[in-house]
C-alpha positions as CSV (number, residue, x, y, z in Angstrom):
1,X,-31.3,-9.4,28.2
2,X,-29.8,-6.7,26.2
3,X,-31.8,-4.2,23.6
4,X,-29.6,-6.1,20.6
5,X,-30.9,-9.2,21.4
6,X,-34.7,-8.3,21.8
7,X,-34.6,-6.0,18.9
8,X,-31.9,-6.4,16.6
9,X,-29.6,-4.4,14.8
10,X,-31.7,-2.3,12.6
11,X,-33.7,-1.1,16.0
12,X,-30.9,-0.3,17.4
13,X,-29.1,1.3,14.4
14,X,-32.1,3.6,15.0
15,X,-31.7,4.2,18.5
16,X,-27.8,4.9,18.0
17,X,-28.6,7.4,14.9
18,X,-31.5,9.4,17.2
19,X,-29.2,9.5,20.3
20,X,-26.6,10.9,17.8
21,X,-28.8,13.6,16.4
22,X,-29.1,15.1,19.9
23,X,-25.2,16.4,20.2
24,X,-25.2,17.0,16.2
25,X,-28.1,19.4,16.7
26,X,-26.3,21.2,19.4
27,X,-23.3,21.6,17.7
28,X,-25.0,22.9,14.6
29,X,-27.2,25.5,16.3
30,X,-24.4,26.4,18.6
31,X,-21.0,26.4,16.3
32,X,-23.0,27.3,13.5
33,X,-20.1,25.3,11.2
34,X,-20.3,25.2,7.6
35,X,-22.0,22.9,5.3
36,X,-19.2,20.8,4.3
37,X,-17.9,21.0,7.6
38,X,-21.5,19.3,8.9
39,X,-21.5,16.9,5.8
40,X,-17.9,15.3,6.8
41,X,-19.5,14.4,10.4
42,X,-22.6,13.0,8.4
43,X,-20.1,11.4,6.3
44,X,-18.2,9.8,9.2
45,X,-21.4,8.9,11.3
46,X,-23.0,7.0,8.6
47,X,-19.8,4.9,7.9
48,X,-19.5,4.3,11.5
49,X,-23.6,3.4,11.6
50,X,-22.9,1.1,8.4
51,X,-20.2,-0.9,9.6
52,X,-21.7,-1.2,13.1
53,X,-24.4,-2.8,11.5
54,X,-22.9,-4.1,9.1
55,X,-20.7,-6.5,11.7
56,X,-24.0,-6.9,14.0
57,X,-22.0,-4.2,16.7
58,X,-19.1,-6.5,16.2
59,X,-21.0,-10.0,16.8
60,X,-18.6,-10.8,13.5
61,X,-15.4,-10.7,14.9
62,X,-16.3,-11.8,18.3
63,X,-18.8,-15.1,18.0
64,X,-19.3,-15.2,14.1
65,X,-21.1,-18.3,14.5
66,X,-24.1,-17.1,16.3
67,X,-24.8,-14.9,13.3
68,X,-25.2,-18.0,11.0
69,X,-27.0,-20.0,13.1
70,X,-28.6,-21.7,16.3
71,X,-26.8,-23.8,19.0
72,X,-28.4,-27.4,19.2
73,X,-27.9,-29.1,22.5
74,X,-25.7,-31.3,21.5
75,X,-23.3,-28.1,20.6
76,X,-23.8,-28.7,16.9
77,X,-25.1,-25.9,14.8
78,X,-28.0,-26.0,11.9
79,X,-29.7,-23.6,10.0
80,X,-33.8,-24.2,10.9
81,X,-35.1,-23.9,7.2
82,X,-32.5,-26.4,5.7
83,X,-31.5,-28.5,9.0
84,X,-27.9,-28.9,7.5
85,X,-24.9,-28.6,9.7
86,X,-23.2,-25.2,9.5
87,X,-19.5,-25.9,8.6
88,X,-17.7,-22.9,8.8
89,X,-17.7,-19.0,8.5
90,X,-15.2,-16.5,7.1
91,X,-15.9,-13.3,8.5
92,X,-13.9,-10.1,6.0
93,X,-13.5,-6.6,7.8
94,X,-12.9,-4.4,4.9
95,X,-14.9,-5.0,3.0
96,X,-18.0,-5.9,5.1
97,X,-18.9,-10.0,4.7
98,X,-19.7,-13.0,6.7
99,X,-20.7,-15.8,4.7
100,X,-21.2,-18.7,6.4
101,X,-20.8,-22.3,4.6
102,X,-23.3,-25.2,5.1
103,X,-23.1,-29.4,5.0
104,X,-25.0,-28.9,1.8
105,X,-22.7,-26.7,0.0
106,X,-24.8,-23.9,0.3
107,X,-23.6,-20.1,1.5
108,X,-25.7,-17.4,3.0
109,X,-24.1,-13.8,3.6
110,X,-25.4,-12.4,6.7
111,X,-23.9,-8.9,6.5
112,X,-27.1,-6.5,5.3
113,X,-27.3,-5.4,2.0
114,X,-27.6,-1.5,2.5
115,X,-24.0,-1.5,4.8
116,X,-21.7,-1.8,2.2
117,X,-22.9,0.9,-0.1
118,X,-23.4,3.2,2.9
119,X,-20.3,2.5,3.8
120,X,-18.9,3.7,1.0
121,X,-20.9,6.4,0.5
122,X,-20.4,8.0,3.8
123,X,-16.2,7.8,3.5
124,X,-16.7,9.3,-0.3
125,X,-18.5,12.1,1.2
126,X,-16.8,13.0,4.1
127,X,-13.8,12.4,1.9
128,X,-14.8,15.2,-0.9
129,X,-16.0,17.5,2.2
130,X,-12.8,17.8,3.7
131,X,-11.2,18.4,0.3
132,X,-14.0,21.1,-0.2
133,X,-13.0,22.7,3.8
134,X,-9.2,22.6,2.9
135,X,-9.7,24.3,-0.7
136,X,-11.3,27.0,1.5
137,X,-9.0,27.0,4.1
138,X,-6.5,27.8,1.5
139,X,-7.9,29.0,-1.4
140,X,-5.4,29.9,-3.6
141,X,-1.5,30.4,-2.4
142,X,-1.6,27.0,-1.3
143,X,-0.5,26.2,2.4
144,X,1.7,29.5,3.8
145,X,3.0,29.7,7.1
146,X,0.7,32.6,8.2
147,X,3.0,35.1,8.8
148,X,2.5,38.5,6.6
149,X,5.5,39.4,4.1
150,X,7.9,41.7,5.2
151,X,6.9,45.2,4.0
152,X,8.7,46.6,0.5
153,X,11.9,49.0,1.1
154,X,11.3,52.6,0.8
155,X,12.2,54.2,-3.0
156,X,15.4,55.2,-2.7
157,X,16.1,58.6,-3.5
158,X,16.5,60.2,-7.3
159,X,20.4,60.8,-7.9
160,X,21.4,63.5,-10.4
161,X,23.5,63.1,-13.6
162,X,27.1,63.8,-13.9
């Protein structure tokens, strides 16, 4: 039995974020980057953690079905609560949603509520960060090609009047 299913995804959200803050530490003591530079990866890595969670690890594109509800038996799948049947599931990657659709005309969304504004949040701010590191890359001449300009030509020499 794997750790997802005995624990879940928020457990192992946590487990992914601490194993994570091992090689971030490193590179931050070691590189000694700068603070945008270490907000774009905190960006990137919570989008990455919110749509991982988000889509259960990718449980919503592979079996969506299991993420609505329990196999019967008989093959048939019902919600435990309401004991309807569960109909069908549409399962959106961008943004995050899996709603599945009942016998009674009821729909659940299974995604988590926190993923979609992480999500969002960690692309906005790794986003603005990498904006901030390429306004100080180039700060004001705009992109050159690095090469120094050629030096001025000596003053040319005062000519008399005739």
């Amino acid at each position: 039995m794997s750790l997802f299913a005995i624990f879940g995804p928020p457990v192992v959200t946590v487990f992914l974020v601490a194993f994570g803050a091992v090689p971030y530490g490193l590179w931050v003591t070691k590189k000694k980057p700068s603070r945008p530079a270490r907000w774009v990866v905190l960006g990137v890595a919570a989008a990455i953690a919110a749509y991982g969670a988000g889509t259960d690890y990718g449980l919503a594109f592979t079996n969506p079905l299991d993420l609505c509800a329990d196999k019967m038996p008989d093959g048939t799948r019902w919600q435990s609560p309401g004991h309807y049947n569960l109909t069908s599931v549409n399962v959106g990657s961008f943004p995050l949603s899996v709603e599945c659709h009942w016998t009674s005309g009821y729909s659940t969304e299974v995604v988590w509520p926190w993923a979609s504004p992480l999500l969002y949040a960690g692309l906005a701010c790794s986003l603005v960060c990498c904006v901030l590191l390429l306004r100080d890359r180039y700060p004001r001449g705009g992109v050159t090609s690095g090469r120094t300009p050629p030096p001025p030509p000596p003053p040319r020499p005062p000519t008399s009047p005739r």
